[in-house]
C-alpha positions as CSV (number, residue, x, y, z in Angstrom):
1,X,-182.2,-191.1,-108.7
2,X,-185.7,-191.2,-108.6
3,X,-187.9,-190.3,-111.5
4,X,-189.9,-187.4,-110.0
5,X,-186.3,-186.0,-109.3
6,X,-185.4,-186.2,-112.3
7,X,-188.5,-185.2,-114.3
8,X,-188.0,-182.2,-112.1
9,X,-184.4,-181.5,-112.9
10,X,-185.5,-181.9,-116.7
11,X,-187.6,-179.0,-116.0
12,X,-185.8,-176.7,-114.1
13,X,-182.7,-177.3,-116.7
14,X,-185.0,-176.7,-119.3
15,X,-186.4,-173.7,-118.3
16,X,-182.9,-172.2,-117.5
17,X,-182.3,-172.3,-121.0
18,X,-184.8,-170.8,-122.0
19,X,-184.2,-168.1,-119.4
20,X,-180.3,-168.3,-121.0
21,X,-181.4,-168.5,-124.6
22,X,-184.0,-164.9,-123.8
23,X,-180.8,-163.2,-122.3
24,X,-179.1,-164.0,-125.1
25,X,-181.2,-162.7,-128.0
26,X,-181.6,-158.9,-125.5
27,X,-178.7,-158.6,-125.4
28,X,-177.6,-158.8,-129.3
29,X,-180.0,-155.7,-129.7
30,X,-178.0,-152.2,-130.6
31,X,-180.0,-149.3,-129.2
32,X,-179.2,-146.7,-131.7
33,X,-179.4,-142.8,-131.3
34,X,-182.0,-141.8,-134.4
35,X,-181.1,-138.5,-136.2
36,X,-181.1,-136.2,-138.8
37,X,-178.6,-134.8,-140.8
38,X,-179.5,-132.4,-144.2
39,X,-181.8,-135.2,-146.2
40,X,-180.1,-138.2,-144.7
41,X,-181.4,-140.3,-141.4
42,X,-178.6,-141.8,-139.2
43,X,-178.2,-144.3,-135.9
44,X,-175.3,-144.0,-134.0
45,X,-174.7,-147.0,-131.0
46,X,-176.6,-144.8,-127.5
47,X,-173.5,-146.9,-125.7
48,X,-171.0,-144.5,-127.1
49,X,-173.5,-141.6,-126.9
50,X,-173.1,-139.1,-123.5
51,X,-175.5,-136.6,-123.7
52,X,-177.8,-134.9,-126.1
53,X,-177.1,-130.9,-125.8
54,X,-179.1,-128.0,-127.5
55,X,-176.3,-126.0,-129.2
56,X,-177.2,-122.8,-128.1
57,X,-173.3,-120.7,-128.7
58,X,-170.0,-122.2,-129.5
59,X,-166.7,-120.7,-129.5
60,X,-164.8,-121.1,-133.0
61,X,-161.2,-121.1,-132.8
62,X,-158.7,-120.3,-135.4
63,X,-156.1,-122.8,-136.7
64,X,-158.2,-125.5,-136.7
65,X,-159.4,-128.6,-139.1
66,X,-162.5,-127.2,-141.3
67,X,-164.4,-129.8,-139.7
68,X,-164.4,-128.5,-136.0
69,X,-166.9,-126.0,-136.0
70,X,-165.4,-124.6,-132.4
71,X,-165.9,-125.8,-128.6
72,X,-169.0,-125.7,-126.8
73,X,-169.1,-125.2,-122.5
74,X,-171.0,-128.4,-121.1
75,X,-171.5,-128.9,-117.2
76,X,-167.6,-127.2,-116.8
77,X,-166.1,-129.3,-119.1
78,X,-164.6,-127.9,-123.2
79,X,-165.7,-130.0,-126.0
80,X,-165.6,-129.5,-129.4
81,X,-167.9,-129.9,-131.9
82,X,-167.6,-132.1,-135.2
83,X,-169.5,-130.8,-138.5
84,X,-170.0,-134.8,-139.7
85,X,-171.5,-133.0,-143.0
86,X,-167.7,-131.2,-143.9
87,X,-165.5,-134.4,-142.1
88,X,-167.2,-136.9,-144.0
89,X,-167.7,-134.9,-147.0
90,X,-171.4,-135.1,-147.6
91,X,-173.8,-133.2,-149.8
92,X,-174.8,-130.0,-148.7
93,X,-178.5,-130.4,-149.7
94,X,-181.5,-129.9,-147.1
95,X,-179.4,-127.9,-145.2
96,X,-181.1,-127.9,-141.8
97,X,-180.9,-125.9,-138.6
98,X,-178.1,-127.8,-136.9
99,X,-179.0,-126.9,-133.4
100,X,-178.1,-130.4,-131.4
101,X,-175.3,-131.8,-129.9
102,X,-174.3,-135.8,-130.1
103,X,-171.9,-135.8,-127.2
104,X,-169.9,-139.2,-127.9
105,X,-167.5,-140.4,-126.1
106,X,-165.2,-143.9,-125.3
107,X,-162.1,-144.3,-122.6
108,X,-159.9,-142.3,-124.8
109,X,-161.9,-139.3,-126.0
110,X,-164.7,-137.5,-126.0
111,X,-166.7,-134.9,-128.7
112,X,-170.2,-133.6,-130.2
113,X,-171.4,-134.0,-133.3
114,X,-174.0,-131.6,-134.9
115,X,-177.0,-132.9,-135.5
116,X,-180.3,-131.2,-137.3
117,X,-182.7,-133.1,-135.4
118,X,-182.8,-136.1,-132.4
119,X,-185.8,-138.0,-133.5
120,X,-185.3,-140.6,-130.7
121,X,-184.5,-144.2,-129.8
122,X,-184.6,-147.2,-131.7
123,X,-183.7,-151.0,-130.9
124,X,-182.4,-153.4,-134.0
125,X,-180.4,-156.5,-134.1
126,X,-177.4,-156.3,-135.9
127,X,-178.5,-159.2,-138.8
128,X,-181.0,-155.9,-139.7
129,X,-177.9,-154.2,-141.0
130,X,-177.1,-154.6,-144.7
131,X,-174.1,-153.8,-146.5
132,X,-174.1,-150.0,-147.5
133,X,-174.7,-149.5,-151.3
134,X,-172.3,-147.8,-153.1
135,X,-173.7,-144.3,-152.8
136,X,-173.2,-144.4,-149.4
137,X,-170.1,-146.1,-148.7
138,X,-168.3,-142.5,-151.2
139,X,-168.8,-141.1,-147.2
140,X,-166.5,-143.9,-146.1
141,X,-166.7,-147.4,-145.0
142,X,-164.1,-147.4,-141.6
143,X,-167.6,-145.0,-140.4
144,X,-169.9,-147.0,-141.5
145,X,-171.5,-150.2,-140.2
146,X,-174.6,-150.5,-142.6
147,X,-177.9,-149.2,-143.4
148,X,-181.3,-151.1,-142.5
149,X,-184.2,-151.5,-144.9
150,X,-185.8,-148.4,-143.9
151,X,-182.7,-146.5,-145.2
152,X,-181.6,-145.6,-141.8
153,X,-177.7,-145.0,-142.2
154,X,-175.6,-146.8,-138.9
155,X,-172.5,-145.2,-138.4
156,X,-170.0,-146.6,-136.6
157,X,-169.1,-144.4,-133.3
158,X,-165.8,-146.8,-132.1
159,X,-164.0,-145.4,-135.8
160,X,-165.3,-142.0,-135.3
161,X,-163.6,-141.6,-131.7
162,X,-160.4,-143.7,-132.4
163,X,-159.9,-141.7,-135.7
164,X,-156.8,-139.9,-135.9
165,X,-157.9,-136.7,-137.5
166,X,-159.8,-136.0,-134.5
167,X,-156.9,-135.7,-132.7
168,X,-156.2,-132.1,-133.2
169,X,-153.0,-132.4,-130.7
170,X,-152.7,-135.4,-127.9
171,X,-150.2,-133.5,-125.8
């Protein structure tokens, strides 16, 4: 082989991994969902996240968990709505208006979540998420995959839809 060739084919490998290595490094990136709930901030993975929908009326139904406020109507399909405050047991303090929708959804199921406010999108890389303290974790760890530095809570949407409580009845 020549050495021009192979200079070249130093190159050209060389720049493929750096092409490989820049794939690589987007793709490890969780795109989170931002939110607020009472005083608390909160990400949630946008991969597991649907739609955002203004909760404008819901239907409440008798019979069921305390944590189901009711079912809302979205584009002809019945969903109902999760109060994450009541089903993870958190503090009731800066209550808030409550007025959005987190449609989530996997293979299996699909629900809302109230939300007070949507405050955007945000990128991280999963070594930014530390261990929850222990004031946190009281709302449970199975929901839970961390909180960053800036306090931002990341709850983990794959145990929220596989959980079994949820399941009000799977017939």
């Amino acid at each position: 082989m020549k050495k021009g060739t192979r200079d070249l084919l130093k190159k050209r490998a060389a720049a493929v991994a750096i092409e490989s290595e820049m794939k690589t490094s987007v793709s490890d990136v969780i795109e989170l969902i931002i939110f607020k709930l009472g005083a608390e901030t909160y990400g949630i993975a946008s991969s597991f996240v649907r739609e955002i929908y203004p909760l404008k009326e819901y239907t409440p139904l008798p019979g069921l968990p305390p944590f189901i406020l009711g079912l809302i109507h979205v584009r002809r399909q019945i969903l109902p709505v999760v109060d994450l405050k009541v089903f993870l047991d958190l503090p009731n303090q800066g209550l808030g208006e409550l007025n959005k929708v987190i449609i989530l959804q996997n293979e299996q199921m699909e629900f809302g979540i109230l939300a007070d406010v949507v405050q955007g999108t945000q990128s991280i890389e999963p070594d930014e998420i530390r261990e929850a303290p222990p004031t946190v974790v009281r709302i449970g760890e199975e929901y839970l995959m961390g909180v960053t530095r800036e306090r931002l809570i990341v709850l983990n949407a794959e145990s929220l839809l596989t959980d079994k409580r949820l399941i009000v009845n799977n017939e």
